[in-house]
C-alpha positions as CSV (number, residue, x, y, z in Angstrom):
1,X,5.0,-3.4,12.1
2,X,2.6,-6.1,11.1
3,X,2.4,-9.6,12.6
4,X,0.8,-12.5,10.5
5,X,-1.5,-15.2,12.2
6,X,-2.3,-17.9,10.1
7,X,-5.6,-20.0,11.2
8,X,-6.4,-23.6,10.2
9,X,-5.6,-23.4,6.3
10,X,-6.2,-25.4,4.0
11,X,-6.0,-25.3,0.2
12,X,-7.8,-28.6,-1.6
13,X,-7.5,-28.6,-5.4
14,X,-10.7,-28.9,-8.1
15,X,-9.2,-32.7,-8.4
16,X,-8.8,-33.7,-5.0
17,X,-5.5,-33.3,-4.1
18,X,-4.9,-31.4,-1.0
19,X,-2.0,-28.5,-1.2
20,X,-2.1,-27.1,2.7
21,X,-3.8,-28.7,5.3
22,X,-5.0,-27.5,8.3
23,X,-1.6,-24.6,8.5
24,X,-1.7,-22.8,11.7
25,X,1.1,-20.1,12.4
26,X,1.5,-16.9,14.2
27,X,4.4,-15.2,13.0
28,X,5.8,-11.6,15.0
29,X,6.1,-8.6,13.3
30,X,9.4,-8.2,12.3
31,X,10.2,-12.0,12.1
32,X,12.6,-13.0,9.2
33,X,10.8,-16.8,8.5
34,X,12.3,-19.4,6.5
35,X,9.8,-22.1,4.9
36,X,11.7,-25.3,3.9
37,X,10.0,-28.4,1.9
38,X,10.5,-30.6,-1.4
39,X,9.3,-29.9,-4.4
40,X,5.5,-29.2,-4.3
41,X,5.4,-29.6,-0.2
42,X,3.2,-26.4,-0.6
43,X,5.5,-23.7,0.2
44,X,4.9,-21.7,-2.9
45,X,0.9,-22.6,-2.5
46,X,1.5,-20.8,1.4
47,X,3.0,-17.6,-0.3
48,X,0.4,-17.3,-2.5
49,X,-2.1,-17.8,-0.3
50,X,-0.3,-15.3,1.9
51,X,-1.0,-12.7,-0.9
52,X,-4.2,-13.0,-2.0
53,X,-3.6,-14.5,-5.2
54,X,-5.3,-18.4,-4.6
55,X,-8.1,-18.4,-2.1
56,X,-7.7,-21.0,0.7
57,X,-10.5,-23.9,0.6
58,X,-11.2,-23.0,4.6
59,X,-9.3,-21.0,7.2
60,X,-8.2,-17.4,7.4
61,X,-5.6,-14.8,7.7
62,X,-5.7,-12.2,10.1
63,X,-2.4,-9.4,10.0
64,X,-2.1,-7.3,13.7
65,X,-5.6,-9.3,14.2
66,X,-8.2,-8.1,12.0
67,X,-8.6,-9.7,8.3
68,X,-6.7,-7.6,5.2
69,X,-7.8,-5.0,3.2
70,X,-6.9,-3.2,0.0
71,X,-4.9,-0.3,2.6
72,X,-2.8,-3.4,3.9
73,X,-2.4,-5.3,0.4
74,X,-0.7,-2.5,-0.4
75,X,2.2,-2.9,2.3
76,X,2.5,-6.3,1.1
77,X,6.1,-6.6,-1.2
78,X,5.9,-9.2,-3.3
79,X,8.7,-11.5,-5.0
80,X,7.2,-13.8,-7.1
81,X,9.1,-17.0,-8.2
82,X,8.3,-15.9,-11.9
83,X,9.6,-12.8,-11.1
84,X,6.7,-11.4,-13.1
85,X,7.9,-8.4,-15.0
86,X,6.9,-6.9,-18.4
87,X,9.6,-7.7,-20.5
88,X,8.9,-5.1,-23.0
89,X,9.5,-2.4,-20.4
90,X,13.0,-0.9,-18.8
91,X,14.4,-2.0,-15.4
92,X,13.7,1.1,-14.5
93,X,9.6,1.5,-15.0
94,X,9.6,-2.4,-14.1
95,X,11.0,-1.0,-10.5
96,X,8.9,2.0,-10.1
97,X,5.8,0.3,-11.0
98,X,4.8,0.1,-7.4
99,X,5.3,3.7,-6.3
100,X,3.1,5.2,-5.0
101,X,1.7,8.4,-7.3
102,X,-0.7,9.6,-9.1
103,X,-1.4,7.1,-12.1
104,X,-0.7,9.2,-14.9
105,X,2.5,10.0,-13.7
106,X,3.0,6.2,-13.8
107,X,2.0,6.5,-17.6
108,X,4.5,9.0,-18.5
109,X,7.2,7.9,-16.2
110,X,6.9,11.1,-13.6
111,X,8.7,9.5,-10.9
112,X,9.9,11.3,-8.0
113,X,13.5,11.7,-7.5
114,X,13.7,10.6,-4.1
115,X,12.3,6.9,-5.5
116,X,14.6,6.9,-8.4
117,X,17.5,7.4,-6.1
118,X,15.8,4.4,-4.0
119,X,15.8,2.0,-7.1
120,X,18.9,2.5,-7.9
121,X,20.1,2.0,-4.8
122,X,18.4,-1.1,-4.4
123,X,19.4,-2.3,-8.1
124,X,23.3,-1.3,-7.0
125,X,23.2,-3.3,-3.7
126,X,21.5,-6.2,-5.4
127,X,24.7,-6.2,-8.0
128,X,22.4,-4.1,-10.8
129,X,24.5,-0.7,-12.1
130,X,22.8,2.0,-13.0
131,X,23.5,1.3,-17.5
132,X,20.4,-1.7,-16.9
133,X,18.0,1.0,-15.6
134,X,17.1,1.7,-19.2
135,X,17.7,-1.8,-20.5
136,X,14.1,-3.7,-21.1
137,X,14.0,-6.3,-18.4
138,X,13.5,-9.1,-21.3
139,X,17.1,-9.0,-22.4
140,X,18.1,-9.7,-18.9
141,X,19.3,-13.2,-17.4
142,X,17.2,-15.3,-15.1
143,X,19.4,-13.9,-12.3
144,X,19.2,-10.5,-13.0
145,X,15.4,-10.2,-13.2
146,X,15.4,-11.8,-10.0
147,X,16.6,-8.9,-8.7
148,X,14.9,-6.6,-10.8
149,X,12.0,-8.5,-9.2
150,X,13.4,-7.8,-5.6
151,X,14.0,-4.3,-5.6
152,X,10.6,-3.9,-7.2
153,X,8.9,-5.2,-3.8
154,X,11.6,-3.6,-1.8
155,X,11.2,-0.3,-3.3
156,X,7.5,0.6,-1.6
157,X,8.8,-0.1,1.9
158,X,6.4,-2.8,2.4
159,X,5.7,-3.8,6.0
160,X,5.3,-7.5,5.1
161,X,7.8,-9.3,2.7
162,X,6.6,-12.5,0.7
163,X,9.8,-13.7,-1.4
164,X,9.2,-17.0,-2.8
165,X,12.6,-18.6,-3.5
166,X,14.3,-15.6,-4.2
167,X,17.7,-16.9,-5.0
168,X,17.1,-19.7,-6.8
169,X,18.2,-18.3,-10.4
170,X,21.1,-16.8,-8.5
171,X,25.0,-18.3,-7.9
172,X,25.6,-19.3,-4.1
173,X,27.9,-15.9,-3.8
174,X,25.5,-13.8,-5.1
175,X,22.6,-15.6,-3.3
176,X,24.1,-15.1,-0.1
177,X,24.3,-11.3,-1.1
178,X,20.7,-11.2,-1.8
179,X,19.5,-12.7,0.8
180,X,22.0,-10.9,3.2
181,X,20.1,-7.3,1.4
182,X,16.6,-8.9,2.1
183,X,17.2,-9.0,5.8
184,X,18.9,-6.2,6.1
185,X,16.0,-4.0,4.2
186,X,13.6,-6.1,6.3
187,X,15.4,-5.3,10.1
188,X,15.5,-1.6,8.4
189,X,12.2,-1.1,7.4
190,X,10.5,-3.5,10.5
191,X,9.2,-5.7,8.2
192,X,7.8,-9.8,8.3
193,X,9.7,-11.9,6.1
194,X,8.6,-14.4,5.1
195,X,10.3,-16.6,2.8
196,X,10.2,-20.0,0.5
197,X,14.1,-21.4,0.6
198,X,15.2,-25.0,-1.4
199,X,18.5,-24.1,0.6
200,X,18.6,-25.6,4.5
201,X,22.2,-24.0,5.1
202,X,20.6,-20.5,4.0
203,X,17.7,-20.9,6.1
204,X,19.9,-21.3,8.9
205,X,22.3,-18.9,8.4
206,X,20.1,-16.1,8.0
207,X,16.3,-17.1,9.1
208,X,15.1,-16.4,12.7
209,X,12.5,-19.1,12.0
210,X,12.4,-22.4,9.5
211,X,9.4,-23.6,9.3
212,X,9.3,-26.9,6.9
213,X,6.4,-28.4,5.1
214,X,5.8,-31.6,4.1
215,X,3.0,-32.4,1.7
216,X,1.0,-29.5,2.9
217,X,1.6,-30.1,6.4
218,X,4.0,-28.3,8.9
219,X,6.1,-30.7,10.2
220,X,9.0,-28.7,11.8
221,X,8.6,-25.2,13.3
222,X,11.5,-23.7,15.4
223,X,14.5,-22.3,15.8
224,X,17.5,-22.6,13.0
225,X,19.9,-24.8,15.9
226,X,17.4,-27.2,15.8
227,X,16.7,-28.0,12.6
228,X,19.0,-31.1,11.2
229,X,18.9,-29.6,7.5
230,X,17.5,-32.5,6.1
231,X,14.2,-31.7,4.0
232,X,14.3,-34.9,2.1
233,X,13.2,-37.2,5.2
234,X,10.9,-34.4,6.7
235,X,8.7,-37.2,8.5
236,X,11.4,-37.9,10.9
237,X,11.1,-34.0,11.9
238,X,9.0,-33.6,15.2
239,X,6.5,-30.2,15.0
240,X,8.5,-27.6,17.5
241,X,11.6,-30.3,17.7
């Protein structure tokens, strides 16, 4: 298990403009955290930051107190909000492309059975049946390549889990179902959670944690019953209300 401490960060863009600014957070292993905020309050800027994709201006990261490196990157499941996938290639290799064997088994599709059984597990649960697995993830809908997305960083049993808005191509129904499956594997696996949310009422329902940004700043960090759900007047929100 893997806790996240967050020190000081801040994100200023080549023009000026300041994304994150001056984000402090510790966040227990095992933590399923919510981050709420308008468009462009930085929440998908945190979650990138949080995986190494945009360098922070100044602070620092430390997970179970040391900095990361490549052996803890690669616990790190990530669901990006553009679901990055290679559309030319099946459900299938778009799953497995994070297990973790020998790369030329990777190029001719070696898998092992025990993580084939996994994906399609995963895929099932998430509403996927087994016909997509050979279906090339670019004739997909938004939705389902969302969750083709979801069971690929699932799928590694990653210690830390960085979904950024997970559900958002996804009906309420099936969001709930989604989200519901990303805690679940989370508790299962003893994994950090942490994820970007547009939806107060989900954050609540299933979030140990809401933390809510407003224009790079935190400006409410506590518990679900006492956060009022309103992220369109986050200045009237009190840090640790």
């Amino acid at each position: 298990m893997i806790d996240v401490r967050i020190i000081d960060l801040s994100l200023r863009h080549p023009g000026g403009a300041e994304a994150l600014a001056n984000v402090s957070l510790d966040i227990p292993a095992g933590q399923f955290c919510a981050v709420l905020g308008a468009s462009g309050a930085g929440k998908s800027t945190l979650l990138r930051v949080l995986a190494e994709i945009t360098a922070p201006s100044t602070g620092s990261m430390l997970y179970c107190g040391a900095p990361s490196d490549t052996a803890l990157r690669r616990r790190i499941g990530l669901i990006p909000q553009d679901f990055a996938l290679c559309g030319r290639a099946s459900v299938a290799r778009n799953v497995m492309a994070v297990a973790d064997i020998a790369l030329w088994r990777s190029f001719i599709g070696l898998y092992p059975q025990s993580e084939r059984a996994r994906a399609a597990r995963l895929l099932a649960a998430l509403g996927l049946e087994e016909t997509h697995l050979a279906r090339r993830a670019d004739s997909l809908s938004g939705g389902q390549q969302q969750r083709v997305a979801i069971a690929r960083a699932l799928l590694h049993r990653p210690a830390i889990i960085l979904a950024d808005e997970p559900v958002s191509s996804l009906d309420p129904a099936t969001g709930e179902a989604t989200l519901a499956l990303l805690r679940n594997e989370a508790r299962d696996l003893g994994a950090t959670l942490i994820c970007s949310l547009h939806q107060p009422d989900l954050a609540r329902r299933f979030a140990d944690r809401i933390i809510l940004l407003d224009a790079g700043r935190i400006v409410f960090d506590g518990t679900p019953a006492k956060f009022d759900g309103d992220i369109t007047r986050p200045r009237l929100l009190a840090v640790g209300q």
